[in-house]
C-alpha positions in Angstrom: -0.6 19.8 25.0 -1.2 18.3 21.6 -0.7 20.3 18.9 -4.3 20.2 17.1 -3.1 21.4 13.9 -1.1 18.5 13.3 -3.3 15.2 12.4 -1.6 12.4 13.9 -1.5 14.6 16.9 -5.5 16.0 16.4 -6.2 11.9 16.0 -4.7 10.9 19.4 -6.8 13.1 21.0 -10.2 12.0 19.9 -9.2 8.3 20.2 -8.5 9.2 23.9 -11.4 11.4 24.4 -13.7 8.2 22.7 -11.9 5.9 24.8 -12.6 8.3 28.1 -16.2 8.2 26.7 -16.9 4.6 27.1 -14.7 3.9 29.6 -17.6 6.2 31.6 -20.4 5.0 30.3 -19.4 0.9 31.4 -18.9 2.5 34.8 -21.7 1.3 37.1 -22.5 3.6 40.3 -24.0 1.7 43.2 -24.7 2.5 47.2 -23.2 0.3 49.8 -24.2 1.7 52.9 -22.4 5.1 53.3 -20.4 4.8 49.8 -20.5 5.3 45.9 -19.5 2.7 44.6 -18.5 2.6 40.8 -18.1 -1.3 39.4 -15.8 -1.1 36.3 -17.9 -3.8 33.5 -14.6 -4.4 31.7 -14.3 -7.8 30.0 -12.6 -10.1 27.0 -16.0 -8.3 25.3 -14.7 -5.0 25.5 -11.9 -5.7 23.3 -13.4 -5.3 19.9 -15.0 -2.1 20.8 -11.7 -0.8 22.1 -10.1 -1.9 18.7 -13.3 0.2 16.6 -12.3 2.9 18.8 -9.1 3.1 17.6 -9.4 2.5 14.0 -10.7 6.4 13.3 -7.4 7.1 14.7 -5.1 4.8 12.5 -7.2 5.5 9.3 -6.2 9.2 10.1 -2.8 8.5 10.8 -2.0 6.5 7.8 -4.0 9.1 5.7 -1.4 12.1 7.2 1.6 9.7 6.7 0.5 9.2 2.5 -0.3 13.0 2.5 3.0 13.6 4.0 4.9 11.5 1.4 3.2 13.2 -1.3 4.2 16.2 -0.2 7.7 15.1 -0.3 7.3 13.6 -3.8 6.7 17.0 -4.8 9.1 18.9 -2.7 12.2 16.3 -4.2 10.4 17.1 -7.9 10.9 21.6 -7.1 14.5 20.5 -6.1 15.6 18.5 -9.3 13.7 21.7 -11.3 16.3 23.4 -9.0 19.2 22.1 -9.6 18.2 22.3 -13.2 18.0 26.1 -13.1 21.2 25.8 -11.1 22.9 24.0 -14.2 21.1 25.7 -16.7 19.7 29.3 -15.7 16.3 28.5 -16.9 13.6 26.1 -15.6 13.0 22.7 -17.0 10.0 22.8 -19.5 8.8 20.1 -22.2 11.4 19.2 -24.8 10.0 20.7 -28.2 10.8 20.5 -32.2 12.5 22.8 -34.3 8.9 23.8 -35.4 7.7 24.6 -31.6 5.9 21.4 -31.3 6.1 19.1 -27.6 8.0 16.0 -27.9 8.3 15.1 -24.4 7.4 16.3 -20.9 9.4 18.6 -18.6 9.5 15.2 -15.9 11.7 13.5 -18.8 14.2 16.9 -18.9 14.9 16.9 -14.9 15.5 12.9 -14.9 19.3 13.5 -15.1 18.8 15.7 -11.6 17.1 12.5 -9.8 19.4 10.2 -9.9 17.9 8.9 -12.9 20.4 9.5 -15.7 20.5 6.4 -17.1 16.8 5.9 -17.8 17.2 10.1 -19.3 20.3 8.3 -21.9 17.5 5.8 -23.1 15.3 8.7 -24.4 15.6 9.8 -28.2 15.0 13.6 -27.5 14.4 14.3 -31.3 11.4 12.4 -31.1 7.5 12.4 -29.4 6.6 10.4 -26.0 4.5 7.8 -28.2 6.9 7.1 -30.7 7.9 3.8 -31.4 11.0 3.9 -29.0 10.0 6.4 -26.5 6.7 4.5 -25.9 8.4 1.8 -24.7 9.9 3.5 -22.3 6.4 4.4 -20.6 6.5 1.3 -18.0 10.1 2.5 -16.8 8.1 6.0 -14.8 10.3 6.3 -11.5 9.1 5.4 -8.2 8.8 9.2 -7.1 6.0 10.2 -9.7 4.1 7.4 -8.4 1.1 8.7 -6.1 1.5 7.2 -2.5 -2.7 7.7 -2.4 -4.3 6.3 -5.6 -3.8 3.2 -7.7 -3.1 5.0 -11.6 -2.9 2.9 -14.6 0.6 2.0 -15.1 3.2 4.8 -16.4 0.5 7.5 -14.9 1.3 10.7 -12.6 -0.8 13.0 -10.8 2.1 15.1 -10.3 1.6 18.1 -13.0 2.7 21.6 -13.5 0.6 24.6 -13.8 0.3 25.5 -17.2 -1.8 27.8 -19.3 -1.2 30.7 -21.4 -0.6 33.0 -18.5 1.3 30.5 -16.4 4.7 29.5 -15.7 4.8 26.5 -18.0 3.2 24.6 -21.0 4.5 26.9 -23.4 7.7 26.8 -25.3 10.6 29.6 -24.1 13.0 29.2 -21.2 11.7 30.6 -17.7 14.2 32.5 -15.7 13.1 33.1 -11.9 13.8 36.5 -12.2 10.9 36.5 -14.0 8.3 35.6 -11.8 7.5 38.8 -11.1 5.1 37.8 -8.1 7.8 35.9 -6.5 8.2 32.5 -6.5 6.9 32.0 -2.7 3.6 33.3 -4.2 3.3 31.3 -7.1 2.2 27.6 -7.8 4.3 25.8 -10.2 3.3 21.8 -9.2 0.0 20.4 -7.8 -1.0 17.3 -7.2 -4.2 16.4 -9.5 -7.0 14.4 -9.0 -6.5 10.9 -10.6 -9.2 11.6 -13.4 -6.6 14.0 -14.6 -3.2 11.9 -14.4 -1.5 12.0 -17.2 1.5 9.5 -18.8 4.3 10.6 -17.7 6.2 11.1 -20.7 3.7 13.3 -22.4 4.0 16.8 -22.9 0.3 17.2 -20.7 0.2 19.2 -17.2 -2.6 20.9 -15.6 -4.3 23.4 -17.8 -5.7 26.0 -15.5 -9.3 27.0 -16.2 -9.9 30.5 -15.3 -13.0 30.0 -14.7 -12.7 27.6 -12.1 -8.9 27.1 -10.9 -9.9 24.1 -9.0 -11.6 22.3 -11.7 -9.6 18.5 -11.0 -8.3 19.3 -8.1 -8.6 18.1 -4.2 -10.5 15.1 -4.4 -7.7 12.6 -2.9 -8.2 14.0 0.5 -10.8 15.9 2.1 -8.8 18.3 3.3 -7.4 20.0 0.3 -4.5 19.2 -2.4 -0.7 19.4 -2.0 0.8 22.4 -4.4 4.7 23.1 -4.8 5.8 26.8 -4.8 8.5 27.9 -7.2 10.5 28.9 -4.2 10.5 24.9 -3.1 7.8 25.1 -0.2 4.9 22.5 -0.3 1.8 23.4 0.9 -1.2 21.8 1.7 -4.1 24.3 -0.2 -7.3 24.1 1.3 -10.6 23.2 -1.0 -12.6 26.1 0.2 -9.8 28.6 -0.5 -11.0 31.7 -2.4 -11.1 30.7 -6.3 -9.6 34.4 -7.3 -6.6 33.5 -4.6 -5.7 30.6 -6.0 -5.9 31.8 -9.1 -3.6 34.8 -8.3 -1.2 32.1 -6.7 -1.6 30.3 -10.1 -0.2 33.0 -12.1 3.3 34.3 -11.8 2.7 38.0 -13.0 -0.6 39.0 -12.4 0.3 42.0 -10.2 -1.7 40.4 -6.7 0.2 39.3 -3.8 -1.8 36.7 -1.8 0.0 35.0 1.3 -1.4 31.4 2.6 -0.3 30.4 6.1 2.4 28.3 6.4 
């Protein structure tokens, strides 16, 4: 009755089937007259194999559990662009100049929606992530850009939107959602890179789409594909064999197609 979709569940199941295995196996069948006779060869020995049983099971559950909180690290980061939109009518982007250039990242704008208003007062606004003040301020990164997976250089995230000149951000001009003409179920606007792409957190840097290859520095954290906020505030886990035009589709937000993953 386990639920084989689920991997804490899918675990459990082949720890009990590879415990059922050599449980079998130490069994020892004999004949005593008229009878079969199985003599059970368990012992103080047994325990470490027992113990390397199990650890395929607990490697895979603590690997679903950091998945898990990554996908809620991105889910809280939709909400605060949420609330944002809620305040503002427009989606949180990068702070720019007067002249169009970025001064500071779109994770800086939404700190006043995560409970993180004093650290957003500390900011000078006017000027770039690596000036002298705002560098400083680098070390301070909050707790819920920090990956739950991969040990980053300090003030690093792997939390990035999808930007590009057809997508939703990393250009200047507020977004409205009534824009997204795809809908925002069926488009991308957070992924979770892989650490070779992480980025400081401050700076106006996200994922650049290549259209090309849409999962160029993506899904190497876990083999089983890379967490991905939609606009619409679901989180998904996107496999890495997914078809590179349907991702690239889910990528943009007006392209016209209309792919649906499976929740």
């Amino acid at each position: 009755e386990m639920d084989m979709s689920d991997p804490v569940q899918k675990a459990t199941v082949q720890y009990a089937y590879r415990l059922a295995d050599y449980f079998e196996e130490q069994l020892q069948p004999t004949i005593e007259g008229d009878q079969l006779v199985f003599d059970a060869n368990y012992g103080i020995s047994s325990a470490p194999i027992l113990t390397a049983l199990l650890l395929p099971a607990v490697q895979q559950a603590r690997s679903a559990a950091r998945r898990v909180d990554s996908m809620n690290r991105l889910r809280n980061l939709m909400l605060a662009m949420h609330n944002h939109y809620d305040s503002y009518k427009h989606l949180p982007g990068n702070i720019y100049d007067d002249d169009g250039k970025p001064l500071l990242s779109w994770r800086v704008q939404i700190l006043p929606f995560t409970e993180e208003y004093a650290l957003y007062e500390q900011f000078k606004l006017d000027e770039p992530w690596d000036s002298e003040h705002n560098i400083q301020l680098v070390e301070l990164m909050p707790e819920f850009l920090q990956s739950p997976d991969v040990d980053l250089e300090p003030g690093k995230t792997i939390y990035l939107a999808v930007s590009g000149d057809k997508m939703t951000f990393g250009k200047p001009g507020r977004v409205r959602l009534e824009t997204i003409m795809d809908g925002t179920s069926r488009t991308i606007g957070l992924v979770e890179s892989n650490p070779e792409a992480a980025v400081i957190w401050t700076k106006p840097d996200d994922y650049e789409v290549d259209l090309n290859d849409p999962l160029k520095a993506l899904g190497c954290i876990r083999p089983s594909g890379f967490n991905a906020a939609f606009l619409d505030g679901s989180v998904r886990l996107i496999s890495p064999d997914i078809d590179l035009e349907t991702l690239l589709m889910l990528f943009m937000p007006d392209d016209g197609g209309v792919p649906m993953l499976d929740r």
